[in-house]
C-alpha positions in Angstrom: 120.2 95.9 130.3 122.6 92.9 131.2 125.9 92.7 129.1 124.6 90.3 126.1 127.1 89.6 123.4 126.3 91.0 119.9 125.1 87.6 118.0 123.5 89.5 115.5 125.7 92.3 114.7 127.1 90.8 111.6 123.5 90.6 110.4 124.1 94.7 109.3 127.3 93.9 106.8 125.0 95.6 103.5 123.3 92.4 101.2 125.0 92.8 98.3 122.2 93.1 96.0 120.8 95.9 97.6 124.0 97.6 97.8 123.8 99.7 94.5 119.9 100.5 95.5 121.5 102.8 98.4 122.4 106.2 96.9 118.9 106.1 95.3 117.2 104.9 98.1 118.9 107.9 100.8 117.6 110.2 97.9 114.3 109.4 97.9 113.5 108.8 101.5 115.3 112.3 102.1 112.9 113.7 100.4 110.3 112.0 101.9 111.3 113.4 105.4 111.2 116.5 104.4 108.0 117.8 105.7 106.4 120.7 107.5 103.0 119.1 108.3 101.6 115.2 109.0 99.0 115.8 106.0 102.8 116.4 103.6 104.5 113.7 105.1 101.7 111.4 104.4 101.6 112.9 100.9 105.3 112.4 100.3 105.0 108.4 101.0 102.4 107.6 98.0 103.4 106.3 95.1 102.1 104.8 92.2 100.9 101.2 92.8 103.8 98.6 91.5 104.2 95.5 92.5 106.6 92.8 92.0 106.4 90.0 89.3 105.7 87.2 91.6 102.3 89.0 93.1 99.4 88.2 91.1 97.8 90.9 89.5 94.6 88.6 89.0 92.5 85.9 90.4 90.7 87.8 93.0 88.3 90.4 93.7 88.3 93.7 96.4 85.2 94.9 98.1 85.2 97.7 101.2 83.4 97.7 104.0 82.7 100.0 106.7 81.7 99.1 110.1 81.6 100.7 113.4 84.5 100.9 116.2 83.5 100.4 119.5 83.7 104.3 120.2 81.4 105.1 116.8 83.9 106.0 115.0 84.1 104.5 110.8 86.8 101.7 110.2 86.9 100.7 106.5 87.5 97.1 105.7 89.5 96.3 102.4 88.4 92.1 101.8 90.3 90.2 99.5 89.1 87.3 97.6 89.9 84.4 95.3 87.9 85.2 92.2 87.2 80.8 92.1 86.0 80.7 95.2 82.8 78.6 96.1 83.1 77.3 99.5 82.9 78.8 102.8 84.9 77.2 104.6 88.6 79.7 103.4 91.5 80.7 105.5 91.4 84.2 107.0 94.3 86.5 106.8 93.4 89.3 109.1 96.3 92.2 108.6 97.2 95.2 109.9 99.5 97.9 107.9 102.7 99.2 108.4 103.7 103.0 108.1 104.5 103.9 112.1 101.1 104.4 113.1 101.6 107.5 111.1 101.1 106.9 107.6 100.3 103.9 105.5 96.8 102.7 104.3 94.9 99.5 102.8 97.7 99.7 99.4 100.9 99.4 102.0 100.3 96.0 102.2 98.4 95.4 99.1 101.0 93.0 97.4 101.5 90.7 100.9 97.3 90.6 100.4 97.2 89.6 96.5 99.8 86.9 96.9 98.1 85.4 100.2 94.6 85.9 98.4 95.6 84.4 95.1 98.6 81.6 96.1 96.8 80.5 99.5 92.9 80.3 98.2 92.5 82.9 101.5 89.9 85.6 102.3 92.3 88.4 103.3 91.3 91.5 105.0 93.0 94.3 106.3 92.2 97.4 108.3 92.2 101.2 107.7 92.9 102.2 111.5 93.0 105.9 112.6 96.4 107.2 112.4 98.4 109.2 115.0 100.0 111.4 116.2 95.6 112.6 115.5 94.9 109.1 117.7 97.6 107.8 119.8 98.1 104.9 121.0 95.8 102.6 122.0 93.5 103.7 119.1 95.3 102.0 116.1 95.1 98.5 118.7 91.5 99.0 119.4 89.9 99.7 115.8 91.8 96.6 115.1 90.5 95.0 117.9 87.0 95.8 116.8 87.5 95.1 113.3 88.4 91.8 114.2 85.9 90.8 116.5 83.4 92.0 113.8 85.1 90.0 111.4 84.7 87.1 113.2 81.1 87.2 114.2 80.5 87.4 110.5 82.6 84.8 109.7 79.9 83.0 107.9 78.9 85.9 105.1 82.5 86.6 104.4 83.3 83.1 103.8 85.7 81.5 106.2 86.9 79.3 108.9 86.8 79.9 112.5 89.3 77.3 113.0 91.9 78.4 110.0 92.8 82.5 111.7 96.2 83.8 111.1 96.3 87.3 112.9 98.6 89.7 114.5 96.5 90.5 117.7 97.2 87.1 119.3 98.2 89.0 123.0 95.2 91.5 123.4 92.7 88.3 121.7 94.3 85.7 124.2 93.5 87.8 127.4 90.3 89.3 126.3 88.8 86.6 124.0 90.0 82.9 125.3 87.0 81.3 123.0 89.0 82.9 120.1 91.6 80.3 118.7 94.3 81.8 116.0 95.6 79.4 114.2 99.1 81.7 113.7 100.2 84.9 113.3 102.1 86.9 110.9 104.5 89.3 112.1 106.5 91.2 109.1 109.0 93.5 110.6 107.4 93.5 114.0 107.8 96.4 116.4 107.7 94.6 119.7 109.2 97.4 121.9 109.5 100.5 122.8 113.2 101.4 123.1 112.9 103.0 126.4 112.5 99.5 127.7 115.1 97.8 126.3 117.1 98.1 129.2 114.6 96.3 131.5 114.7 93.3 129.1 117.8 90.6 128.9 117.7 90.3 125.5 120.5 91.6 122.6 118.8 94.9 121.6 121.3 97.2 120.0 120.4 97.4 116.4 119.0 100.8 117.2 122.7 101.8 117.9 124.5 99.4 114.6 121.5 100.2 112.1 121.4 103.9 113.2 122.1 105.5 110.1 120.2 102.5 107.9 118.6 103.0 104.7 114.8 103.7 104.2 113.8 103.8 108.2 116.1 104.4 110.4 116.9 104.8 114.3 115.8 108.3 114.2 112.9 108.0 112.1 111.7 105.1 114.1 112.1 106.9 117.4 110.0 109.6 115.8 107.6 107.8 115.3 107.2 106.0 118.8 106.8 110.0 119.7 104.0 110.4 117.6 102.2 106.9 118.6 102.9 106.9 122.3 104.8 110.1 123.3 104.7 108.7 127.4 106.4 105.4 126.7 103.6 103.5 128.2 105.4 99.9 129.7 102.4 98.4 128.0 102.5 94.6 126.7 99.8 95.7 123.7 101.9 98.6 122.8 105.2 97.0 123.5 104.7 93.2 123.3 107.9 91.9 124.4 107.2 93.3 128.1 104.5 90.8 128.4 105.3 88.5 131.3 103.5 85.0 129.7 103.9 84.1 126.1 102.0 80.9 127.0 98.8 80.0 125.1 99.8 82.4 121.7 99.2 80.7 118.1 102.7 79.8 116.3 104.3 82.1 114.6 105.9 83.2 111.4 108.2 86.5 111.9 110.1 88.1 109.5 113.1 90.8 109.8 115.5 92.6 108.2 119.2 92.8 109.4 120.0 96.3 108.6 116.7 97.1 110.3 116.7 99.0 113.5 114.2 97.0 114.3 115.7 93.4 113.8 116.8 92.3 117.8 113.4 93.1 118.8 111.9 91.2 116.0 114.2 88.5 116.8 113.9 89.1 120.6 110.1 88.1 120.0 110.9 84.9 118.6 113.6 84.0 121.4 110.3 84.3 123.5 107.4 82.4 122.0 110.3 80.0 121.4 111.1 79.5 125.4 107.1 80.0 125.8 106.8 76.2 123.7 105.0 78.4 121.1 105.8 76.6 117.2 108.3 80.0 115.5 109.4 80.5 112.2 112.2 83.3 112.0 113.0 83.9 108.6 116.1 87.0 108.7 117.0 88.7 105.6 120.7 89.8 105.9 122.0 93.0 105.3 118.3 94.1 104.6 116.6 97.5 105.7 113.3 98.3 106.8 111.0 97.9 104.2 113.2 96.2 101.7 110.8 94.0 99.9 109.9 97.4 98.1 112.7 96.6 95.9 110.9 95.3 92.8 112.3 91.6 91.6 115.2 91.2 93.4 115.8 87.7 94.9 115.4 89.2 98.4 111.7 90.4 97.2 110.2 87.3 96.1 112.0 85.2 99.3 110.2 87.6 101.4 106.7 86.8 99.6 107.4 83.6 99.3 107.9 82.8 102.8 105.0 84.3 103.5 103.0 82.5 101.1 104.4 79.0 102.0 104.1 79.1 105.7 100.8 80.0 105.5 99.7 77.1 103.0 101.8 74.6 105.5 99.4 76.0 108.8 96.2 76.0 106.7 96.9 72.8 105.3 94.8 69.6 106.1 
């Protein structure tokens, strides 16, 4: 990788108000990577369901649906609704959860999905893809892939608009589906990279090396769980999307990342190019903020995080 000068570094300097979290917070996620089998680990991350103050805990309703993935296998939809809603003619929010590829399910993002649902008047619906290191990559990409294109052939019984998409797989939908217009995509703490590739790429990437030891997730934890997703490193745009050699054509943007996150350069490396691509970006960069921080219940940090979410979606879906 070319000699780039650290811009970001002071991006890691601890936000203040998470500071006192910290001793806690290495507690818990110790325990939490304490584990002698995937079926424990993915036991040790559930919790009971909290949420924040500012994500609504009514106006909208939660059905399941399961449909088929291109292979036969089950994928189980979670659809959110607004309770009011009598037209058909919503925004979709189609998401996919965090966890690694590992663990994580419909809940993980559950409060990102209330707050859109409720605050944005949007059908929201999110996708329980198989998990690795069981299905490696590219299975996690293709249920989502076929959950999506489901989703949009019944656009009409679910209740929203073609033209009013905001979804995540804007590289594999470009290439494979060109009739398919997003209207913008949501990327919340992005993995864009595989770190084996940084050095092929002229971008600054070392918060693997200055967020090594960072709360919740950290360098080690995230290299893990490339291992268990992709264990050859595939130079892959749709596993790595920051290889890809044309950012041209993708929907704007909104990305979001935390600067005490090992993942924050390539987060902020993504935006760098959809910006020099002409592609309309939004990075929003939290300071001093680990992986996963909007866990924190009601801090100021919590409800910027929803909030941004919440806001740049009503500006793209609005008339």
């Amino acid at each position: 990788m070319p000699t780039q000068a650290l811009h970001n570094s002071h991006l890691s300097e601890i936000n203040q108000e998470f500071a006192p979290l910290v001793p806690a917070v290495n507690e818990a996620f110790a325990k939490i990577w304490t584990f002698e089998s995937i079926d424990e680990f993915r036991g040790n991350w559930k919790r009971p369901a909290t949420y924040p103050s500012c994500v609504p805990d009514q106006g909208f309703s939660i059905d399941h649906k399961v449909i088929q993935a291109a292979d036969g296998a089950d994928i189980e939809l979670r659809v959110y609704k607004p309770t009011d809603a009598e037209d058909y003619d919503l925004p979709l929010f189609f998401i996919l959860h965090g966890g690694g590829w590992v663990v994580g399910s419909h809940d993980s993002e559950n409060s990102v999905c209330r707050s859109v649902c409720v605050k944005c008047r949007a059908i929201v619906i999110s996708v329980d893809y198989r998990r690795a290191p069981e299905y490696k990559f590219p299975y996690a990409l293709n249920d989502a892939y076929d959950a999506f294109r489901w989703v949009y052939r019944n656009s009409s019984t679910l209740g929203f608009s073609k033209d009013k998409i905001a979804a995540a797989l804007t590289l594999k939908l470009r290439d494979s589906d060109a009739h398919i217009k997003l209207a913008g995509q949501v990327l919340n703490i992005p993995v864009t990279c595989h770190p084996r590739h940084f050095s092929q790429l002229d971008y600054e990437l070392n918060s693997y090396e200055q967020n090594a030891e960072s709360p919740t997730t950290n360098a080690t934890h995230m290299r893990w769980f490339w291992d268990q997703y992709d264990p050859n490193a595939e130079k892959n745009q749709l596993s790595s999307p920051l290889l890809a050699t044309s950012f041209q054509g993708l929907p704007k943007a909104l990305i979001q990342v935390g600067g005490l996150d090992p993942l924050r350069d390539e987060g902020i490396a993504y935006a760098q190019a959809l910006e020099q691509a002409g592609v309309p970006t939004t990075l929003k960069i939290y300071p001093g903020l680990p992986h996963g921080f909007m866990l924190a219940m009601d801090k100021d940090f919590t409800k910027s995080y929803y909030g941004e979410v919440v806001d740049w979606m009503n500006e793209l879906f609005s008339p």
